[in-house]
C-alpha positions as CSV (number, residue, x, y, z in Angstrom):
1,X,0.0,0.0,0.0
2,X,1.2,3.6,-0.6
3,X,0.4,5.0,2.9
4,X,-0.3,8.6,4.0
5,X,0.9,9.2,7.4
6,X,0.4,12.4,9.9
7,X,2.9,13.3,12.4
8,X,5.3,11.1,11.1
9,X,8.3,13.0,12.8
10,X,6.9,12.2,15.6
11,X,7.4,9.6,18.2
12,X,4.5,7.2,17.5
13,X,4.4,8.0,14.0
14,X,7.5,7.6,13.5
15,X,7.4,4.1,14.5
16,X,5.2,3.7,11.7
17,X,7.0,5.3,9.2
18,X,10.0,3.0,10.0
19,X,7.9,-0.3,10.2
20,X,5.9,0.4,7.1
21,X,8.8,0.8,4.5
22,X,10.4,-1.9,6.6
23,X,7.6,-4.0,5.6
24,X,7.3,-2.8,2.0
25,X,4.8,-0.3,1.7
26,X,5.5,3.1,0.1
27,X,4.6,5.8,3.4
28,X,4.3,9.7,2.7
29,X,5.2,10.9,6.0
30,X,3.0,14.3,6.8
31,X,5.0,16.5,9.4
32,X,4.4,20.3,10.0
33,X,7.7,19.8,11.8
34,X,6.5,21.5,15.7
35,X,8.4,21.4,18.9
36,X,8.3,17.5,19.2
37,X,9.3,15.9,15.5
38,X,12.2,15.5,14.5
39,X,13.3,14.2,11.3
40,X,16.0,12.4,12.6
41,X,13.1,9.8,13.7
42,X,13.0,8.2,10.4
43,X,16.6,9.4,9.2
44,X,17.2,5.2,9.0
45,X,14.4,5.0,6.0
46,X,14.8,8.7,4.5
47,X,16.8,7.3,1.2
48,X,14.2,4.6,1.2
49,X,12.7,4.4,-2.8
50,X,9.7,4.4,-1.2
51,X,9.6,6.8,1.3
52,X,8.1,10.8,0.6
53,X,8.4,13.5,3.1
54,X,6.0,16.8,2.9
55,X,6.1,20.0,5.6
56,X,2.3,20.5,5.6
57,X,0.1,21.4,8.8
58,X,-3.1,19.9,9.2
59,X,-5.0,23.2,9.8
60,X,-3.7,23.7,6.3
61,X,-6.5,22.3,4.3
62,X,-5.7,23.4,1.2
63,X,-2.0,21.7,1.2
64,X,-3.6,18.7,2.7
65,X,-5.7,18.6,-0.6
66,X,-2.4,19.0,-2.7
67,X,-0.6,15.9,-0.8
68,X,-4.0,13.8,-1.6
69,X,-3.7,15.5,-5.4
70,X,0.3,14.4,-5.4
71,X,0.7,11.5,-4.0
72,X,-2.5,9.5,-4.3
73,X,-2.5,7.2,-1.0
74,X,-4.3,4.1,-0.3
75,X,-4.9,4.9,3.2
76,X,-4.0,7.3,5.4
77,X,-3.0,6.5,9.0
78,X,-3.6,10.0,10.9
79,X,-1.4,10.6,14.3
80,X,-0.9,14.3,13.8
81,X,-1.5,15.4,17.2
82,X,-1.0,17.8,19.9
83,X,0.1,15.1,22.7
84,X,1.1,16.3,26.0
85,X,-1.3,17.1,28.8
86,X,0.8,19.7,31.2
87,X,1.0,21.4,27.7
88,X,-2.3,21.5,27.3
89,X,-3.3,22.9,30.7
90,X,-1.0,25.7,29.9
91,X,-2.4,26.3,26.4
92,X,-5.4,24.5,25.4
93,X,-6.0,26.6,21.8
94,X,-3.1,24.5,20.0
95,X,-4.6,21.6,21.5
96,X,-8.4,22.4,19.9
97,X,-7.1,23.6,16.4
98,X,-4.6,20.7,15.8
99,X,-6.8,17.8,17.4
100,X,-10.2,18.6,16.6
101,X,-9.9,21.3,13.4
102,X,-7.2,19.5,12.2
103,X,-8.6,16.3,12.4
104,X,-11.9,17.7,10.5
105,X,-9.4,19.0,7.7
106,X,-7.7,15.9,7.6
107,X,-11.8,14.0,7.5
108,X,-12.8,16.4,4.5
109,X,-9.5,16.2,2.7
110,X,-9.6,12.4,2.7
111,X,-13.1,12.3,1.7
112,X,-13.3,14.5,-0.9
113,X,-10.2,12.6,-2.1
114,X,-12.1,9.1,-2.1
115,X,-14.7,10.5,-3.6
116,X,-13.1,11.9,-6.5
117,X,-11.7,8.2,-7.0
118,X,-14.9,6.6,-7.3
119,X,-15.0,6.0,-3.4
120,X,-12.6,2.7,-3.5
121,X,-13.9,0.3,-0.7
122,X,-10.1,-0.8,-0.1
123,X,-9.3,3.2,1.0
124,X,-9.1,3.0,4.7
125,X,-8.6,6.3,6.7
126,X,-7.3,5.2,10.5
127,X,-7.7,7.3,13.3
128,X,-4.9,6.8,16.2
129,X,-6.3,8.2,19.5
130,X,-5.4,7.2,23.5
131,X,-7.2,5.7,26.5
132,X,-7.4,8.9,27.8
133,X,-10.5,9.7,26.1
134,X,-12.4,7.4,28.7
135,X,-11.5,9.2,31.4
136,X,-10.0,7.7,35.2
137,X,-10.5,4.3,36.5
138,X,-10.8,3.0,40.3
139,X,-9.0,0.2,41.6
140,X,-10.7,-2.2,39.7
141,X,-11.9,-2.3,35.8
142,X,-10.4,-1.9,32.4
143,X,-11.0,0.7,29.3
144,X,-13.3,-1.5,26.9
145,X,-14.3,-0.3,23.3
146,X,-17.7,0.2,24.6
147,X,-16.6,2.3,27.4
148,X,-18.7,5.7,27.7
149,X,-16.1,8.5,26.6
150,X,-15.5,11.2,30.3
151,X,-12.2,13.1,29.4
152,X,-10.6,14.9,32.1
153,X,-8.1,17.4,30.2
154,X,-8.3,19.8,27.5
155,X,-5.5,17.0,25.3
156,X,-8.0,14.2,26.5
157,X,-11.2,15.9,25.4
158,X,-9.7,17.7,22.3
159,X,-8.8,13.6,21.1
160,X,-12.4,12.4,22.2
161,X,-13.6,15.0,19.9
162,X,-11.7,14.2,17.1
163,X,-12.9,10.4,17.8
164,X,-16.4,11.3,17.2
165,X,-15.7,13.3,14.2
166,X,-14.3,10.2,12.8
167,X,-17.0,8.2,13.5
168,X,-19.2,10.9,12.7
169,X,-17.9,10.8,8.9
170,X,-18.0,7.1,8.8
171,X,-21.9,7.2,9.4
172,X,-23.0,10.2,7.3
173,X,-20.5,10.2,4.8
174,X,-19.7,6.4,4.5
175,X,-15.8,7.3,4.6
176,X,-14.7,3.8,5.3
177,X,-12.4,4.0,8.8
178,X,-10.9,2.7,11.2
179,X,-10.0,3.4,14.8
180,X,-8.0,2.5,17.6
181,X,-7.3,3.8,21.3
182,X,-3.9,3.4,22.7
183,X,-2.1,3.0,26.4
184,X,0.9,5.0,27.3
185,X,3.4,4.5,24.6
186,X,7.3,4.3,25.6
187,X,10.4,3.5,23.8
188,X,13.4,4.7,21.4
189,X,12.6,8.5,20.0
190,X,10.4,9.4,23.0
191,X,10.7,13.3,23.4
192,X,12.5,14.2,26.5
193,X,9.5,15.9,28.0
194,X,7.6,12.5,28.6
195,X,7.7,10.9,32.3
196,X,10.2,7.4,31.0
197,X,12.7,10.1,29.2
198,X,12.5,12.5,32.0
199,X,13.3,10.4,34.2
200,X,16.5,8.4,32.2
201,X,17.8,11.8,31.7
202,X,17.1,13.6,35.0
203,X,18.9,10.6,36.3
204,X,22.2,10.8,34.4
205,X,22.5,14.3,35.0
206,X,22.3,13.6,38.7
207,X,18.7,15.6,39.0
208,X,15.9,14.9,40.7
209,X,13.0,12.6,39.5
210,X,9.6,14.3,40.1
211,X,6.8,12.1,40.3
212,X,3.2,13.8,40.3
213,X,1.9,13.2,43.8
214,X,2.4,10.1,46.0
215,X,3.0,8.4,42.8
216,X,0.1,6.0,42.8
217,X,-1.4,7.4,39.4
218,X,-1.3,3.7,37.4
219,X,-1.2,3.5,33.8
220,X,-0.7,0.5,31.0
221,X,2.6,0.7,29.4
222,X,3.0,0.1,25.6
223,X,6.3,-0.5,23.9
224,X,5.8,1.7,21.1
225,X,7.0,-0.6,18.4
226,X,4.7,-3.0,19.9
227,X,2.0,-0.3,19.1
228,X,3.1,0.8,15.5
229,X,2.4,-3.1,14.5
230,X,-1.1,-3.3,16.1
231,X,-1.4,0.0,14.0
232,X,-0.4,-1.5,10.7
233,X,-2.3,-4.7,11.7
234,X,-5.9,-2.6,12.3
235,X,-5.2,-1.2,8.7
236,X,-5.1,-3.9,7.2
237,X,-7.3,-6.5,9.0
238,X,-10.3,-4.1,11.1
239,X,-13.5,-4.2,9.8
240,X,-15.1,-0.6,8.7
241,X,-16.2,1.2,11.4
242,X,-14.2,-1.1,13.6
243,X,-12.5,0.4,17.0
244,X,-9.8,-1.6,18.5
245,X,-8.1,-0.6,22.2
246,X,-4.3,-1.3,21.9
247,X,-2.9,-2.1,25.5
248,X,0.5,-3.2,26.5
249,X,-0.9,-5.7,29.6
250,X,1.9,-4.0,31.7
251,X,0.1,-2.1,34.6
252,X,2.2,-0.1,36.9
253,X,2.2,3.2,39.0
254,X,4.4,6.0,38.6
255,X,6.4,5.6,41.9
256,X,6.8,1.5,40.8
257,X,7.8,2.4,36.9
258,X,10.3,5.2,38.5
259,X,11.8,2.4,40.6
260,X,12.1,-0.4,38.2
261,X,14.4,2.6,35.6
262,X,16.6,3.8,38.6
263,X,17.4,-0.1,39.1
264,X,17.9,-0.6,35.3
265,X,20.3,2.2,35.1
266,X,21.7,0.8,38.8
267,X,23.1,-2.3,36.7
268,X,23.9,-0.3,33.8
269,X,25.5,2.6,34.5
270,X,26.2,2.8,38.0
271,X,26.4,5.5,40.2
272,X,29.8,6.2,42.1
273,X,27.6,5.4,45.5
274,X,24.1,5.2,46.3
275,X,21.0,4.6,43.8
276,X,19.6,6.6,41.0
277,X,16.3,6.1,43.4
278,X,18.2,8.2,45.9
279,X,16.8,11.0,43.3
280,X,13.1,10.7,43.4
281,X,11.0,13.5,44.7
282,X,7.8,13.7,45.1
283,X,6.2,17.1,43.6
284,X,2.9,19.1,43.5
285,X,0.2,16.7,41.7
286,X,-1.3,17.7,37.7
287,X,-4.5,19.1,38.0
288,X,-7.7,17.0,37.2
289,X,-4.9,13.9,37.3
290,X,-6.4,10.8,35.9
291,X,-6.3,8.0,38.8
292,X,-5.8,4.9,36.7
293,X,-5.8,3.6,32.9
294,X,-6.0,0.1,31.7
295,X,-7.1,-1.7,28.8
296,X,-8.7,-4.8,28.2
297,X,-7.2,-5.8,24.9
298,X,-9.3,-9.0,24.4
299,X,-11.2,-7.7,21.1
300,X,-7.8,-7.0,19.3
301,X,-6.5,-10.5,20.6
302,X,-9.7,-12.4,19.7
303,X,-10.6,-10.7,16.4
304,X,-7.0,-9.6,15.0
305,X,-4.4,-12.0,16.4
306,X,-2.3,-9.1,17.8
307,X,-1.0,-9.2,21.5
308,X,2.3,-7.3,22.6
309,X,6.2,-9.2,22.1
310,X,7.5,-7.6,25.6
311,X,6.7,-7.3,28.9
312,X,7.1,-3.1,30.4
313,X,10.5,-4.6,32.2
314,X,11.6,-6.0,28.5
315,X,11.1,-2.5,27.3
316,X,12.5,-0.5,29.7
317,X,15.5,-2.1,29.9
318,X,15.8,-1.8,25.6
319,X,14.7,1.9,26.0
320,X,17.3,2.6,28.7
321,X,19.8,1.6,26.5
322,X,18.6,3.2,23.8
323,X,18.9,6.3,25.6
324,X,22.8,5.8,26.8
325,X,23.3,4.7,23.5
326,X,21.9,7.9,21.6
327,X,23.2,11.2,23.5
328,X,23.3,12.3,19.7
329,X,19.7,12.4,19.1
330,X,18.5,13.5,22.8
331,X,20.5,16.2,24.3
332,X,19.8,18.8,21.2
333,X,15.8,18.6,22.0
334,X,16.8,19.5,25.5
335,X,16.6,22.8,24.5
336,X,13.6,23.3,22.9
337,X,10.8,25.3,24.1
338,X,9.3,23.9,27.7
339,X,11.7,20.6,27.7
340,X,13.3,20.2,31.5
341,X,10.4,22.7,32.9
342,X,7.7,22.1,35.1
343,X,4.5,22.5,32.9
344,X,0.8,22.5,33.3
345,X,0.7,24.0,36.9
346,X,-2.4,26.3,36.4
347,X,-5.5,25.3,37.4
């Protein structure tokens, strides 16, 4: 397939930029190239025959229809997304024109696109959107597909309403899509704003390690390669109209995940005495923090075959080496806007 992907520079999406050439598809990788991509993401498959790169923003609808006009996809797998929660506490507006306008660009573009072609069934237009859109779990429970959406930040509600845009086109329009609602992605290219790359870093540079609160905030850890094949896989196997919730089956809290990096980089780069976990401080909690995620990923097991190759201990240990291994790549983005700074303190 020739493959149309949005916020391919950035961390998920870059993920599946590199798998899909590296499983023979063509990929035109959509980036408008803000504070988190980096094109050094997919710098392993840039001289790849198959492989396009074009600068475009998504609020840009009238270069979206050129990319459609140029380079003809048969799908389009759309990630472009404004990502990060403190962000958006600080400044919900990018957050509500990227997510939801953006989104309804990207909805008409395709469309009008597929209907110009003679609206082929085999076009698939997938929409990549989080757990978070369901809002804060007890003790007990896990997000199902059919769980009622109750966002909790202006990032969380901006992707629930991008979700029922999607769907929204599906019914009235007949677009054919797809969706799928991921757990907290982790891994190689993470930006360094993230709790896992905060920490690896704040660590090395013998800083402290803020975690939100007493740390008991729980959330499903996804190994993001894992992720960018259960993407790939809903392409090309979900029914239309089908949803699919990706989970990594690797529940922990923030104070455990904290503890199980500092003993990772313990046996891999020591310190001269003491633990990295000597480090960790506790800080002022988010606002409106979310208690607990989880996923039950039975439908995508049952129906699609897909279930994650490592356990969160697997992939931390990969990503912490990927990180001493990679100075290169990391310690330029440290000085981008916001990146080592506490964020999203208003309330």
């Amino acid at each position: 397939m020739k493959i149309l992907v949005t916020g391919g520079a950035g961390f998920i999406g870059s993920a599946v930029v590199r798998q899909g050439i590296g499983a023979g598809h063509e990929v035109v990788n959509l980036d408008a190239l803000t504070y988190a991509a980096c094109l050094e993401n997919v710098a392993s498959v840039a001289d790849a025959p198959g492989y396009a790169f074009e600068q475009v923003d998504i609020r840009d609808r009238a270069a979206l229809d050129g990319v459609f006009a140029k380079h003809a996809p048969d799908a389009v797998m759309h990630l472009a997304a404004e990502s990060h929660v403190d962000r958006s506490i600080d400044g919900p507006g990018d957050f509500i024109e990227t997510n939801i306008t953006g989104t309804y660009n990207m909805l008409e573009a395709a469309r009008t696109y597929w209907m110009a072609q003679d609206k082929p069934e085999s076009f698939r237009f997938h929409h990549i959107s989080t757990d978070e859109v369901f809002g804060s779990l007890g003790a007990t429970g896990q997000f199902t597909e059919e769980t009622p959406y109750d966002p909790r930040s202006p990032y969380s509600a901006s992707k629930a309403a991008s979700d029922h845009l999607v769907r929204a086109w599906y019914h009235t329009y007949g677009l054919p899509v797809v969706l799928s609602n991921c757990s907290n992605n982790y891994g190689p290219y993470h930006f360094p704003e993230k709790l896992i790359p905060v920490v690896i870093l704040n660590a090395l540079a013998g800083k402290a390690l803020p975690i939100y609160g007493d740390g008991s905030n729980v959330r499903d850890w996804l190994y993001v390669e894992d992720h960018a094949d259960a993407l790939l896989t809903v392409l090309q196997n979900a029914p239309l109209g089908g949803s699919y919730n990706i989970g990594g089956e690797n529940e922990r809290s923030n104070l455990e995940l904290v503890q199980t990096l500092c003993g990772i980089l313990d046996a891999k780069r020591p310190k001269e005495s003491g633990s990295y976990a000597d480090q960790i401080t506790f800080v002022r909690d988010r606002p409106g923090h979310d208690a607990r995620y989880a996923i039950d990923p039975t439908r995508i097991a049952n129906e699609l075959g897909w279930r994650p190759s490592v356990t969160v201990e697997e992939g931390l240990e990969k990503t912490v080496q990927w990180y001493l291994d990679n100075e290169a790549w990391w310690r330029p983005l440290q000085n981008r806007d916001g990146v080592g700074k506490r964020l999203g303190g208003k309330s």
